[in-house]
N, C-alpha and C positions, 0 to 999 in steps of 0.2 A: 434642498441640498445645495450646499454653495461649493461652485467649481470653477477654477479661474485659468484659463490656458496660459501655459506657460511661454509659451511660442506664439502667442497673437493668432492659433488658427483656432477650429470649431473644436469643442471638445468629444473626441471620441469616446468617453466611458463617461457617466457617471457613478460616484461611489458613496455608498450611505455612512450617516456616521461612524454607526457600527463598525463596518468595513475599514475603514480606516482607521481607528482607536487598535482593533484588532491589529492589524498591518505595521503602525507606530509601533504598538508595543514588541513586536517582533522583530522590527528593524531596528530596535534600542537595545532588543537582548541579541541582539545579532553584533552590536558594536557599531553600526554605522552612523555614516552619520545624515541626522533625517533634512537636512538643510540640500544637500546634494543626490543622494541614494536615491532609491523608489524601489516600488512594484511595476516590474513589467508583466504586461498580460499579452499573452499571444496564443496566435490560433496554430495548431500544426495539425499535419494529417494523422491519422489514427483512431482508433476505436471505433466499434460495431457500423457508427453509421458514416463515418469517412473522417470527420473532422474530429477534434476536444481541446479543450481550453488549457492553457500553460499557466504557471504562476511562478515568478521568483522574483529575488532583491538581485537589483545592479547598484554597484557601485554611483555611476554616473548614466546619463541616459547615451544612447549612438546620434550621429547627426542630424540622420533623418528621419529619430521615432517623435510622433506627436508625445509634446508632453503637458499637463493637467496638473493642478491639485485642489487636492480637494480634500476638507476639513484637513489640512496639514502634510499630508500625505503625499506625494509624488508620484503621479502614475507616468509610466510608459508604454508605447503603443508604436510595432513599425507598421510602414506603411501596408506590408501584405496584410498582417492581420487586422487593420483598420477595417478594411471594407467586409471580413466576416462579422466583426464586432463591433460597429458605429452605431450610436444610437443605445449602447447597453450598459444595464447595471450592475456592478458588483455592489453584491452584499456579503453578511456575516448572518450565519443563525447559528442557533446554539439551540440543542433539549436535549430530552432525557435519551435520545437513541445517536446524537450524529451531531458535528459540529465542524463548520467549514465554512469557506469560502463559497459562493455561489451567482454566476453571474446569469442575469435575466436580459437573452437577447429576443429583440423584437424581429431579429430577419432569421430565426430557424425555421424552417416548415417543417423537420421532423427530428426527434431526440429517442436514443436508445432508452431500453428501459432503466439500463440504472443511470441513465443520467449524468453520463461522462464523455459522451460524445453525442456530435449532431448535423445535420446537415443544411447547408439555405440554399 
């Protein structure tokens, strides 16, 4: 997986190809433009087990979000949600029942059952 911090710090997320081809192609049929734009991911409170995972396109990233790319993609990340999500991957699956985004964190200790929220 190749990821390059945009900002000289550690890279908070990695993201699979998939993940980002996906993400490009939605930020292109979105109009933006993939040079400046991204995905930001962030953590907010809510669902069954306290925490769940955000997703949307910004424009441009804020001052002080860590930012990454990776296979062409632009992620963003502020600093509160860094430290639930550091160290984590977003990917893309797709089959025959469900098709999303899905990120694999190594600091949850417990995840609701459907799997939209979690807690570390």
């Amino acid at each position: 997986m190749s990821a390059e911090a945009v900002d000289g710090g550690e890279t908070p997320v990695r993201v699979t190809e998939a993940a980002a081809s996906e993400a490009l192609s939605l930020l292109e049929s979105e109009g933006l433009d993939t040079d400046v734009a991204g995905l930001r991911l962030f953590v907010q409170q809510g669902g069954c087990a306290g925490l769940s995972y955000g997703m949307r396109f910004d424009d441009e990233p804020e001052p002080d979000d860590a930012v990454t790319e990776h296979h062409g993609l632009r992620i963003f990340v502020d600093p509160a949600s860094q430290k639930y999500i550091g160290g984590s991957t977003l990917d893309y699956e797709s089959g025959l029942q469900a098709a999303g985004f899905h990120v694999e964190n190594p600091n949850v200790v417990s995840e609701c059952g459907c799997g939209e929220s979690f807690r570390t």
